[in-house]
C-alpha positions as CSV (number, residue, x, y, z in Angstrom):
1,X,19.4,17.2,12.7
2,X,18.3,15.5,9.4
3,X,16.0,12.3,9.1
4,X,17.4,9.5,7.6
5,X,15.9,5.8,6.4
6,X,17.9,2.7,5.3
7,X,16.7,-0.3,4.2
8,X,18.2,-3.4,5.3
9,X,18.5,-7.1,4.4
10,X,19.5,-10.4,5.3
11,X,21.8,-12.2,2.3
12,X,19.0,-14.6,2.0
13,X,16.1,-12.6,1.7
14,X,16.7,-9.1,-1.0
15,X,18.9,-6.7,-1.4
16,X,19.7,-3.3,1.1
17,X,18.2,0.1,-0.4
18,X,19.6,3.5,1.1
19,X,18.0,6.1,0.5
20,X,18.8,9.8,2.4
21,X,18.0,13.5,2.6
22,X,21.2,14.5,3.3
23,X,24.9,13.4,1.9
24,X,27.5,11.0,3.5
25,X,30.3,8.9,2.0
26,X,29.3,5.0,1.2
27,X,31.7,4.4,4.0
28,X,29.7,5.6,6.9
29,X,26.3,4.5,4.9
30,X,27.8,1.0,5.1
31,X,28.7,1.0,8.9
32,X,25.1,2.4,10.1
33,X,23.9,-0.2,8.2
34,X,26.2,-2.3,10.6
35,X,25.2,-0.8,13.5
36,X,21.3,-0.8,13.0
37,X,20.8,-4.6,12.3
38,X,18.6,-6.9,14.8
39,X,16.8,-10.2,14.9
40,X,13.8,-8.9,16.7
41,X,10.3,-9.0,15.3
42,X,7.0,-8.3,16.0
43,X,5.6,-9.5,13.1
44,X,2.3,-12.0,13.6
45,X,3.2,-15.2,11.5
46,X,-0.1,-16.6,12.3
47,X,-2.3,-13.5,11.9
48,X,-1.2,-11.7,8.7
49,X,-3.9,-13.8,6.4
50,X,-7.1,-14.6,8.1
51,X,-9.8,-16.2,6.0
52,X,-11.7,-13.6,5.1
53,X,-8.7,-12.1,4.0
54,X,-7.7,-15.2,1.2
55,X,-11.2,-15.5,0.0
56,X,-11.9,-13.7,-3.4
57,X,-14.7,-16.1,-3.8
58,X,-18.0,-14.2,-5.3
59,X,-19.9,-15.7,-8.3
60,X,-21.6,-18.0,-5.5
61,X,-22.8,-16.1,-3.5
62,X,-26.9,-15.6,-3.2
63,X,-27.1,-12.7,-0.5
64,X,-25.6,-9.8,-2.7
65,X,-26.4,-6.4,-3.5
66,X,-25.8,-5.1,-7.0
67,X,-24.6,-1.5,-8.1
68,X,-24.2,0.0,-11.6
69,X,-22.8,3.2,-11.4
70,X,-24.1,6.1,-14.1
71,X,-23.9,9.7,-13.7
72,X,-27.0,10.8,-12.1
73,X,-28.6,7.0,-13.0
74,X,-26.9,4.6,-11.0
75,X,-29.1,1.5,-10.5
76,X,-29.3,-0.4,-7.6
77,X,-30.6,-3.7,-6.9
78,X,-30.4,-4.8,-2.9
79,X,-30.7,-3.5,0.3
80,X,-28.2,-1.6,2.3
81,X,-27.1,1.1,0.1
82,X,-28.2,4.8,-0.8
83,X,-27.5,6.9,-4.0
84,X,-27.3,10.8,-4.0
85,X,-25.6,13.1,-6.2
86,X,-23.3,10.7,-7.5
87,X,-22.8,9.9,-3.6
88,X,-23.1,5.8,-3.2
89,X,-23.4,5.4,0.4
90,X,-23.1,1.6,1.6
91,X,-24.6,1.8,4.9
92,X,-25.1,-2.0,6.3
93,X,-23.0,-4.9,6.6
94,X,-23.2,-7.5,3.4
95,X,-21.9,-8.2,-0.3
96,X,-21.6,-5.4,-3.0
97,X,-21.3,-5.8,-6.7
98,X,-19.9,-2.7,-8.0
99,X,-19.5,-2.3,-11.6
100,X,-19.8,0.9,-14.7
101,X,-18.5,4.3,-14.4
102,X,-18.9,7.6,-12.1
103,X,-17.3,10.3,-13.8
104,X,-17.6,12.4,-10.6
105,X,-18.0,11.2,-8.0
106,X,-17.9,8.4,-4.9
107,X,-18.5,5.7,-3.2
108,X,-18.7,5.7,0.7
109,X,-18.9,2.9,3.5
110,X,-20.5,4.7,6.2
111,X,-22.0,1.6,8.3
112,X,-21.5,0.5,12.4
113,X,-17.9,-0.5,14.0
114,X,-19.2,-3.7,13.9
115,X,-19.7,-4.7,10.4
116,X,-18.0,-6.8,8.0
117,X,-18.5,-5.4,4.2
118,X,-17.1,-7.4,1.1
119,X,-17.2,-5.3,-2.4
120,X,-16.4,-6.6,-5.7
121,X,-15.1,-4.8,-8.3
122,X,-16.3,-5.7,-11.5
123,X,-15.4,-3.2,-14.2
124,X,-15.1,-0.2,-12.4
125,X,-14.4,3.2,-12.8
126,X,-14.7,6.4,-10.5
127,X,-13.4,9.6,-10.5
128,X,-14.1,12.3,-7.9
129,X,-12.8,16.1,-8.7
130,X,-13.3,17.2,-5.3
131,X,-12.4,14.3,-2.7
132,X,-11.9,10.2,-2.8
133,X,-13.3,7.7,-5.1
134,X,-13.6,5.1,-2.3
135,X,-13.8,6.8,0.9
136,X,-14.4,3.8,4.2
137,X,-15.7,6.1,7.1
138,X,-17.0,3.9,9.4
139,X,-17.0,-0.3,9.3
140,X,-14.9,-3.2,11.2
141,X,-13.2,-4.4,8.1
142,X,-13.6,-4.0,4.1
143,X,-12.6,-6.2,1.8
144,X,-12.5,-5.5,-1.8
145,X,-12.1,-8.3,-4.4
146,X,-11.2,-7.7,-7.8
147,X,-12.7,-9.8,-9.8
148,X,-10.5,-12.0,-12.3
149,X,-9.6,-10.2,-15.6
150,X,-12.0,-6.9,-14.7
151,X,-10.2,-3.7,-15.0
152,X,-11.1,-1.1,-12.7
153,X,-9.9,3.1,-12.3
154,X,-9.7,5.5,-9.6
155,X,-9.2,9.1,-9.7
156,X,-9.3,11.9,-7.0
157,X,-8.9,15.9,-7.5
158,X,-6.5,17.7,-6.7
159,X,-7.9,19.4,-4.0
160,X,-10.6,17.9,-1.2
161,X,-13.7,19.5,0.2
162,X,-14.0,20.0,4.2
163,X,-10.5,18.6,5.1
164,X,-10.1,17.8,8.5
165,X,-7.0,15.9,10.7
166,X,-9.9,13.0,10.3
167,X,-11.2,13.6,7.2
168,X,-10.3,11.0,3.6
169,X,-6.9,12.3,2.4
170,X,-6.2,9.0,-0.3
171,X,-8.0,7.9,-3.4
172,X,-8.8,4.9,-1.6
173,X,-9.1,5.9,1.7
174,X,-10.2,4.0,5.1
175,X,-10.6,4.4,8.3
176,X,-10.8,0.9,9.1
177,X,-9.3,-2.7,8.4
178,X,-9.2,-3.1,4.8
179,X,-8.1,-5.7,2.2
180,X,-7.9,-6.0,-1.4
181,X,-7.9,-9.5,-3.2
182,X,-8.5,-11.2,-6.6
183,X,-7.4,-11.4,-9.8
184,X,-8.2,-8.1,-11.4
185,X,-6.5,-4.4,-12.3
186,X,-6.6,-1.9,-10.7
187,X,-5.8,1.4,-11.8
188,X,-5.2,4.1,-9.0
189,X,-4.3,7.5,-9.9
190,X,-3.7,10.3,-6.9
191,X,-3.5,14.2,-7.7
192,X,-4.1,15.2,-4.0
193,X,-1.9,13.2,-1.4
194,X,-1.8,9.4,-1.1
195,X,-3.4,6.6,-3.3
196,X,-4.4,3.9,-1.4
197,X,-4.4,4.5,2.8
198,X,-6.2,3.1,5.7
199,X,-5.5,4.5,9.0
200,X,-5.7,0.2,10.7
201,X,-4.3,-2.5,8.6
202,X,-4.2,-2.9,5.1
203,X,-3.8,-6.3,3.5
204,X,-3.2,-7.0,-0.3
205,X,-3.1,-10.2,-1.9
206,X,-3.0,-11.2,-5.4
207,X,-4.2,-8.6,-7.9
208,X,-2.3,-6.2,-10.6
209,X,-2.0,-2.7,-9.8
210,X,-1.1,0.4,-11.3
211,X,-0.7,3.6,-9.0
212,X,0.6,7.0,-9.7
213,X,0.5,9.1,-6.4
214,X,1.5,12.3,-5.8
215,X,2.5,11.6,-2.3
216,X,3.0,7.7,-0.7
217,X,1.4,5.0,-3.2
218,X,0.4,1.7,0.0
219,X,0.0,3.0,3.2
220,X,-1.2,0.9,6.4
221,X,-0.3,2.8,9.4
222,X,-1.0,0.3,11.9
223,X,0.5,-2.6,9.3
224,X,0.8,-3.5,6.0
225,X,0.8,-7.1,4.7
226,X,1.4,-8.1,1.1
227,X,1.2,-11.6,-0.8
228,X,1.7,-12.3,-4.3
229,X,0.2,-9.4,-7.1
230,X,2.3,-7.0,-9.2
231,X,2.7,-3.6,-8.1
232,X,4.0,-0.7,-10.4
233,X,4.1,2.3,-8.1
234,X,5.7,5.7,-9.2
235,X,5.3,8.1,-6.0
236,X,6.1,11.3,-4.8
237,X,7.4,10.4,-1.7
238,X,7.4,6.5,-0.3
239,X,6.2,4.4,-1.9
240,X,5.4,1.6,0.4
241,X,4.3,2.4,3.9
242,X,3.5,2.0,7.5
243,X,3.8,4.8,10.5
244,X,2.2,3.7,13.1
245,X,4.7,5.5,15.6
246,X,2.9,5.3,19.4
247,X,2.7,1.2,19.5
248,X,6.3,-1.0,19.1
249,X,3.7,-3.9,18.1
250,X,2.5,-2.0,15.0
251,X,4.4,0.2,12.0
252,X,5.3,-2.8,10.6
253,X,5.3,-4.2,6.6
254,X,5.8,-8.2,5.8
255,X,6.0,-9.2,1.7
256,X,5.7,-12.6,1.1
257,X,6.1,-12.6,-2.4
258,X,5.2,-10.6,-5.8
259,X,6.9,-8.5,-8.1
260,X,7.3,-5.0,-7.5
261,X,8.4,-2.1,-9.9
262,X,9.0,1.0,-7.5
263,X,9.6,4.8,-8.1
264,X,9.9,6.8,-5.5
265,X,11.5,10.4,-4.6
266,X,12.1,9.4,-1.2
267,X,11.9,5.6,0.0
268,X,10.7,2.2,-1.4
269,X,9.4,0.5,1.6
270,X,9.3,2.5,4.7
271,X,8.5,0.4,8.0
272,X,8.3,2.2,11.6
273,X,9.3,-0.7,13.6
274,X,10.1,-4.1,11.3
275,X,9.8,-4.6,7.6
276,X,10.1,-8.5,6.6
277,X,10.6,-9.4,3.1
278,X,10.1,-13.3,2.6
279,X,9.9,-14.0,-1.1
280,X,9.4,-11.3,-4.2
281,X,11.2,-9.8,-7.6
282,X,12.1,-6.5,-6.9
283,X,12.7,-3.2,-9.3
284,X,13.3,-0.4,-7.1
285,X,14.4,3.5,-8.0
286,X,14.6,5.4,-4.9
287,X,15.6,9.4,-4.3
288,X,14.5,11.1,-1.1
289,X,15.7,14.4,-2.5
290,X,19.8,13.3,-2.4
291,X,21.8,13.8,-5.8
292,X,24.1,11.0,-4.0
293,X,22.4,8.4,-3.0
294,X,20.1,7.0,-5.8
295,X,19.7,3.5,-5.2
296,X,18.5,0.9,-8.3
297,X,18.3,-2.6,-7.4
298,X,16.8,-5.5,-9.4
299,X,16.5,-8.8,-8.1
300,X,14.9,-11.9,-8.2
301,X,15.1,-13.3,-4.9
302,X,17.1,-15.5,-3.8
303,X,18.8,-16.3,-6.6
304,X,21.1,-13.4,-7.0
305,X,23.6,-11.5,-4.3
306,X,22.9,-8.4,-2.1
307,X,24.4,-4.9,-3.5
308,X,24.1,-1.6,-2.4
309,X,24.8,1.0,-5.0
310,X,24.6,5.1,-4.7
311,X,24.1,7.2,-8.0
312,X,27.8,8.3,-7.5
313,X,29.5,5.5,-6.5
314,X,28.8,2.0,-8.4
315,X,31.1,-0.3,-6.0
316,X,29.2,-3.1,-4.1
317,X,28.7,-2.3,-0.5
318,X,29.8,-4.9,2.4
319,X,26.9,-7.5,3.0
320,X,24.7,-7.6,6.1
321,X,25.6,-10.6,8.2
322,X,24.3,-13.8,6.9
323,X,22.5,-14.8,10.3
324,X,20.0,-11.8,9.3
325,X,16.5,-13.8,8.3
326,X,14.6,-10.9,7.5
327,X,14.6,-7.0,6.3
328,X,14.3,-4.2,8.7
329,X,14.2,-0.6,8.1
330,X,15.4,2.0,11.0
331,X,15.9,5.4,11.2
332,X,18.7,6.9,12.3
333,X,19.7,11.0,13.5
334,X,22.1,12.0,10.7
335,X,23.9,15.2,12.5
């Protein structure tokens, strides 16, 4: 038995993707696409933006701690964090400026379950030969703001120190709630496994980015919500993600808008449960290992029609029902 993912859309919303590891005829593609469709959601409609969340507010603030990373020098002016090594250690809830350059090394949130921690990026630049660049052990939630126009990098190794099934395994890695705002760049590039993870929810809104992974390029297993930015993402595997598998009310993705340039060897947006597309352009290259069923698609939605399209056969596919209001990806056993 052989995995197998399809992406699927309402007329109004985008276009379908297929992707699969194995071959079958547009045909039967077509009518599992048929078969899999539902109106069902779990998505939160209310809950995928809190405040905190849509605030990339910083020049105001007066309680603010100040870092600017050197190698071996990094000056810091406020309470709340520790430097070591090239090891920035962010210990205490509060506001972090973070700007300059580690050429290797990291910065770690290792504070209580219970705090809230708010980093700007402000020019920033870290690479770590040997593990993450921005590794979140420990906090309630992080959010990272880039600030408007900065341009900030990230780099990992291509192999980590003391691995572990808990251990950091992204370039930006989390263990806990995280989301990135503003109006910056950033720049994320993964030699090991994934780019940007967090093992809770991961919420992105506004912001360019930039991200080369050698495995999945977004990943928020328990959910992943996305308004507005641009998002160029060539990855080795997905590379848009959630796989929260245990709860039906998690695993899930919502876009409400942006415009998204997507590479990737094995799906574009991969969902557990519901994926919900509301509002985005789209530029999408997809693989998953099949010679074919290569799907393109480039749209800007709504104003043009569906398609799917495989490498091998370049006739339109049948439509998904026009009473679909949203875009959910199953999987199905492919015998």
């Amino acid at each position: 038995m052989k995995n197998r993912s399809v992406l699927l859309a309402s007329i109004l919303i985008i276009s379908i993707i297929i992707s699969g590891c194995s071959t079958k005829n547009s045909d039967e593609s077509s009518e599992n696409i048929k078969n899999v469709l539902t109106t069902s959601s779990i998505i939160p409609k209310e809950e995928k933006y809190i405040s905190s969340d849509l605030d990339d507010s910083w020049t105001t603030l007066s309680d603010i701690t100040t870092i600017k990373l050197q190698d071996n020098a990094t000056v810091i002016d406020g309470d709340g964090v520790d430097s070591s090594d090239n090891i920035i250690t962010i210990s205490q809830a509060g506001n972090y400026l973070i700007s300059g350059t580690l050429t290797n090394g990291s910065v770690v949130v290792k504070a209580d379950s219970t705090s809230n921690i708010k980093i700007i990026f402000n020019g920033v630049s870290i690479k770590n030969n040997s593990g993450s660049a921005i590794d979140i052990q420990e906090a309630d939630k992080v959010v990272i703001t880039l600030a408007k126009n900065s341009k900030n990098n990230l780099e990992d190794g291509e192999q980590y120190k003391n691995i572990s099934s808990d251990s950091a395994d992204a370039t930006l890695y989390s263990n806990s709630d995280l989301t990135i705002n503003g109006d910056g760049l950033l720049k994320v590039i993964c030699h090991y496994k994934d780019a940007i993870k967090t093992k809770d929810d991961l919420v992105i809104i506004n912001g360019s980015y930039n991200i080369t992974s050698k495995e999945d390029g977004l990943v928020g297993k328990e959910s992943l919500a996305i308004k507005n930015g641009s998002f160029t993402i060539n990855a080795g595997q997905d590379a848009i993600k959630s796989n929260h598998a245990n709860e039906t009310t998690k695993g899930w993705i919502s876009i409400d808008g942006g415009i998204f340039n997507l590479n990737a060897k094995n799906d574009a947006i991969q969902a557990q449960t519901d994926l919900e597309i509301n509002d985005g352009t789209f530029d999408i290259t997809t693989g998953n290992g099949s010679s074919e069923i290569i799907a393109k698609m480039k749209q800007a939605i709504p104003s043009m029609p569906p398609m799917v399209q495989g490498e091998n056969n370049n006739s339109a596919q049948p439509e998904p029902p026009s009473s679909m209001k949203k875009m959910i990806q199953k999987n199905y056993q492919d015998q």
